[in-house]
C-alpha positions in Angstrom: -4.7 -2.5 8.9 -5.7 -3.7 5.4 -3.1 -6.7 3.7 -1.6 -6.7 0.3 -0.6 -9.1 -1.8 3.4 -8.9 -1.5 5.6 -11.8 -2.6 3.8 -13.7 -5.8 3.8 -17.5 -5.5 7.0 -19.3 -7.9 8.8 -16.5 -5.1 7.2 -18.4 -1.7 7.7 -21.9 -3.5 11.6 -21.2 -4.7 11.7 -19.7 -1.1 10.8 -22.7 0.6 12.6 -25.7 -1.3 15.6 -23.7 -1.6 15.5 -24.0 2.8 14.9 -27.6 2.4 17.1 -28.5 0.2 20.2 -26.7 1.9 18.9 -28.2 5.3 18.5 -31.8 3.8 22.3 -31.2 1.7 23.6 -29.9 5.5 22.6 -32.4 7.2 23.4 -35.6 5.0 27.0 -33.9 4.7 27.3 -33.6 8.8 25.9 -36.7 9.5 26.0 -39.0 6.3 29.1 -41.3 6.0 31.0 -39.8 3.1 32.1 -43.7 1.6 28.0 -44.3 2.3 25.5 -44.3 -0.7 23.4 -41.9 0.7 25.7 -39.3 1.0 25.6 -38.8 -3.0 22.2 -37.1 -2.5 23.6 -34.9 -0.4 25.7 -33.7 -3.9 21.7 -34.6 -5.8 20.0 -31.9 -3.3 22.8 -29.5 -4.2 22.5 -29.8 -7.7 18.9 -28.9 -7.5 19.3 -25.8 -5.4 21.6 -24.8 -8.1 18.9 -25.2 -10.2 16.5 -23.2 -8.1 19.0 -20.6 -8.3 18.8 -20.5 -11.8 15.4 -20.2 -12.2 15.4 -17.6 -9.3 17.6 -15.3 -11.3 15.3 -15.6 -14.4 11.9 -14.5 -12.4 14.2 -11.8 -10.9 14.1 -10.0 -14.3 10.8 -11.2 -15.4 8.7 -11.8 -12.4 6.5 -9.3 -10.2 7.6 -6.3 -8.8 8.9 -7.5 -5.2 10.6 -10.6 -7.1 12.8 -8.7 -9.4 16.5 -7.6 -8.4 16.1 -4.0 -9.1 13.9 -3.4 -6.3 16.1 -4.9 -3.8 17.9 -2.1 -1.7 21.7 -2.9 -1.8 22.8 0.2 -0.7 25.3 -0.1 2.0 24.3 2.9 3.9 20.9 2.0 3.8 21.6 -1.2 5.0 23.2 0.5 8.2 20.1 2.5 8.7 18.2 -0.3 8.7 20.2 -2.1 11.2 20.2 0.6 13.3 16.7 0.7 13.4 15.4 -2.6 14.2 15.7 -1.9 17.4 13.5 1.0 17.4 10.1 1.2 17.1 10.2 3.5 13.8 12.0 1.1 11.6 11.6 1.7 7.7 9.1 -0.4 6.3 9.4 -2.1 3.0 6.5 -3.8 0.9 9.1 -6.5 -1.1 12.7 -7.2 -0.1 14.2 -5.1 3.1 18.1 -4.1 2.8 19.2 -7.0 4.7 16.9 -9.7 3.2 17.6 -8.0 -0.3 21.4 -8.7 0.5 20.9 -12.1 2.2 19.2 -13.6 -0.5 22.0 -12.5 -3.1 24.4 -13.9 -1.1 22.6 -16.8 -0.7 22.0 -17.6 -4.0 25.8 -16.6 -4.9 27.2 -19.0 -2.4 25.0 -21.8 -3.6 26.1 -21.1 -7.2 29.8 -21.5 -6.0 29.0 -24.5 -3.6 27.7 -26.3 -6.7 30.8 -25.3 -9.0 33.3 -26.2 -5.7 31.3 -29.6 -5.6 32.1 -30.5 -9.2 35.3 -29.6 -9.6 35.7 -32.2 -6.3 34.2 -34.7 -8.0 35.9 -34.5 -11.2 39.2 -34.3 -9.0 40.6 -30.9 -10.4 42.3 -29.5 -7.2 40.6 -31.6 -4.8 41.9 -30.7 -1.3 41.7 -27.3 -2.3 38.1 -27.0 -3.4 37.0 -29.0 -0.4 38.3 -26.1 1.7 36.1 -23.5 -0.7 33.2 -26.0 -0.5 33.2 -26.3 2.8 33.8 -22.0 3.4 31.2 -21.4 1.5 28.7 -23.9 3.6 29.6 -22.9 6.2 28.8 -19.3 5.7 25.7 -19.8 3.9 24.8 -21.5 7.3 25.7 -18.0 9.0 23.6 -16.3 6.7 20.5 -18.2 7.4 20.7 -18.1 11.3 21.6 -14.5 11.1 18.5 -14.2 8.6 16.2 -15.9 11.0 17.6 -14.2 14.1 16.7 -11.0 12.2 13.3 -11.8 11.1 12.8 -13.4 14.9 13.8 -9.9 16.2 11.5 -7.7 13.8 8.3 -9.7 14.6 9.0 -9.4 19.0 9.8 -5.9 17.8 7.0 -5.1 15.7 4.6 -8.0 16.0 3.2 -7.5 12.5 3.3 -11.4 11.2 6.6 -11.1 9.1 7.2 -14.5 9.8 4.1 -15.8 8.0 5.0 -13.6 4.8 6.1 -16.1 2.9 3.6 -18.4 3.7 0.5 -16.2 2.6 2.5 -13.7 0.6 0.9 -10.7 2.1 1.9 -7.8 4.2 0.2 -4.7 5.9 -0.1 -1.7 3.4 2.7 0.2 3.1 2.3 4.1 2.5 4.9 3.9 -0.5 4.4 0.8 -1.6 1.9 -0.7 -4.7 0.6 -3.9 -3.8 2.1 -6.6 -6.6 -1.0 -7.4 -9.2 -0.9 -11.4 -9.7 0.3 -14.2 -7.8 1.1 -15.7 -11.1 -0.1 -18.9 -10.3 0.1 -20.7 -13.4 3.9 -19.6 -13.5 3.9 -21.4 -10.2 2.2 -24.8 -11.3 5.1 -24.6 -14.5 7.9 -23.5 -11.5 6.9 -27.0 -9.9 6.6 -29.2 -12.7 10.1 -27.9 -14.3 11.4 -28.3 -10.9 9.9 -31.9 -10.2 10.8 -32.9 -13.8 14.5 -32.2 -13.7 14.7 -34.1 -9.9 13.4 -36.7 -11.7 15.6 -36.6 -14.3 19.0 -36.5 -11.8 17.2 -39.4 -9.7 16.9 -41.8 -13.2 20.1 -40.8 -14.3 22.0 -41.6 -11.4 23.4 -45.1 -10.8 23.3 -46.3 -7.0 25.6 -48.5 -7.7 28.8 -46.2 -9.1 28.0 -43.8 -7.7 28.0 -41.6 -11.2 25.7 -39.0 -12.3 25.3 -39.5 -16.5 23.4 -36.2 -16.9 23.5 -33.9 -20.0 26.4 -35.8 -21.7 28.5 -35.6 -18.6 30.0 -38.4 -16.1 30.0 -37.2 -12.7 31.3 -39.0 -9.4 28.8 -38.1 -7.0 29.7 -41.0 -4.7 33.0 -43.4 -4.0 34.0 -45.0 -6.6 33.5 -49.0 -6.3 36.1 -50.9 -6.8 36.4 -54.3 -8.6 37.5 -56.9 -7.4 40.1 -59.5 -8.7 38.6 -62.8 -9.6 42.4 -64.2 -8.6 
């Protein structure tokens, strides 16, 4: 069966940091001292999924066909139906976004958005206790999200065994009846997506001071890490 050109390339590169950035953020917050120094780029690696986010949201009104949000399928009902049919051998095939990728990835990005918000209100100590618990909720269930998401994509290929799970690593699917292949990979929007990327990790990286702890980014002070105390000369 002939392959189409499905997801451009900014879509398979934001698709890819974003998953190692959470797991990289995940893991230094499970198994990184909080007082430790390295724990503060566990707040760094949030800040930049946030940022991913951002310009996520912008290709999702600008970008191809399959990237933008209004040809996700976030209809509840055919969400069900779609459910329902994974386990058949007639499941509905889609050419971008399936109804429970479509609302996974909104999710997703939503959670991240209020991770990042949780975070700095924590660190500029504005309800602290409670915002840890929000934090911390909304970890948590992006964590669900993802297993659920790769449970499901696990399932379809066993199911199906048509190479979903190398989709977004070429960017092409089987032809779909009812669906028009996407016409660029837009990959000079994908050399800009990296270099914007790179250059504000950079920026974060130079502007943050290992040895406060602080973040002096865009005119703000931000206490990504224990604050180090002074000692008394006395």
């Amino acid at each position: 069966m002939k392959n189409v050109k499905a997801y451009d390339l900014p879509i398979r590169i934001f698709h890819w940091l974003f998953a190692l950035l959470f797991v990289a953020s995940f893991l230094i917050a499970k198994f990184v001292d909080d007082e430790s120094i390295l724990y503060s780029y566990h707040m760094l690696s949030g800040l930049l999924m946030v940022f991913l986010v951002i310009l996520r949201i912008i290709w999702g009104f600008l970008g191809s066909e399959t990237a933008k949000f209004k040809s996700f399928k976030l209809k509840p009902k055919e969400l069900i139906n779609y459910l329902k049919s994974i386990m058949s051998s007639h499941s509905k095939r889609y050419l971008g976004h399936n109804p429970a990728s479509s609302f996974a990835a909104l999710l997703m990005m939503g959670l991240t958005l209020g991770i990042g918000f949780s975070g700095y209100m924590m660190s500029q100590r504005i309800y602290k206790h409670f915002f840890e618990e929000v934090h911390e909720l909304f970890a948590h269930a992006f964590l669900m999200i993802v297993i659920i998401h790769i449970a499901g994509v696990i399932l379809h290929q066993v199911r199906h065994n048509d190479g979903i799970v190398f989709i977004m690593f070429t960017g092409r699917k089987s032809k779909i009846d009812d669906g028009v292949e996407i016409k660029s990979n837009h990959n000079i929007v994908a050399i800009l997506f990296v270099l914007i990327v790179t250059s504000f990790g950079s920026y974060l990286l130079k502007s943050f001071d290992r040895g406060t702890g602080q973040l002096n980014a865009f005119g703000m002070q931000v206490q990504l890490g224990e604050e180090v105390e002074e000692e008394d000369d006395d």
